[in-house]
N, C-alpha and C positions, 0 to 999 in steps of 0.2 A: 394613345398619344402621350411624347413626353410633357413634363410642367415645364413651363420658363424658369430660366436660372433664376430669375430674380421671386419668384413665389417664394411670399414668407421675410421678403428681407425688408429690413426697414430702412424707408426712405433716408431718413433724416444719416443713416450707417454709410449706406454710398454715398450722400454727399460727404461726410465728410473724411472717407475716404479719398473720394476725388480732390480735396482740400489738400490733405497734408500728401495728395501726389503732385500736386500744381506747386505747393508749398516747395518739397526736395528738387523738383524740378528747376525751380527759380535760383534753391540755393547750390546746385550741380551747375547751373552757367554763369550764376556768377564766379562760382571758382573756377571752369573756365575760361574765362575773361581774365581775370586774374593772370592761372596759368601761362596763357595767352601772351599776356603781355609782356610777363618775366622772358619769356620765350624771345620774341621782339625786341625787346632788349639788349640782352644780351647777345643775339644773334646777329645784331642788325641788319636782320633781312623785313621783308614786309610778308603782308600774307600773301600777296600774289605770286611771291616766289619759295613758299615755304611747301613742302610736298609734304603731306599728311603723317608718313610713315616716319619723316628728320622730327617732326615735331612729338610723337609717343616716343619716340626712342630717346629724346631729348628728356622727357618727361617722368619716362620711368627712370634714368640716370638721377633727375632730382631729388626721387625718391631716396635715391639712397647718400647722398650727397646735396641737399639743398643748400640754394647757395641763386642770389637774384640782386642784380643790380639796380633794377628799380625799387627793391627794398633796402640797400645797403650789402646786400650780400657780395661777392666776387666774381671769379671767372667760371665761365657758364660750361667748359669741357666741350664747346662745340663754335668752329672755325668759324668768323663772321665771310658771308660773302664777301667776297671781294666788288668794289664798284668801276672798275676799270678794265673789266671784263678779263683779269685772268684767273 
């Protein structure tokens, strides 16, 4: 029969492994959020109308060019929707 992975490991090791993953976890949405918003912004769209894929492409653009209005930065390289449907 095989051992359980965990033979031999010390407790106190996984927990605080689970720590500083809960940890990066918390600080990956908050930037997020962040991102998020910059997004929102300068898009002036909302999320209900943001398709997943405008938003990475938006995002790796920042990458190379940052630049956020809700931080002072400029124009965001990406057309606000229009609200009068055209």
């Amino acid at each position: 029969m095989g051992e359980p992975d965990n033979l031999g490991q010390d407790p106190l090791a996984k927990e605080s492994g689970m720590t500083d993953l809960k940890k990066r976890h918390q600080e990956l949405h908050q930037g997020l959020d962040e991102l998020l918003a910059c997004y929102l912004v300068q898009t002036k769209r909302t999320i209900s109308d943001t398709p997943l894929m405008d938003f990475l492409k938006w995002s790796h653009t920042m990458t190379e060019s940052p630049t956020c209005e809700a931080h002072g930065g400029g124009d965001s390289g990406v057309a606000p929707r229009s609200t009068d449907g055209s």
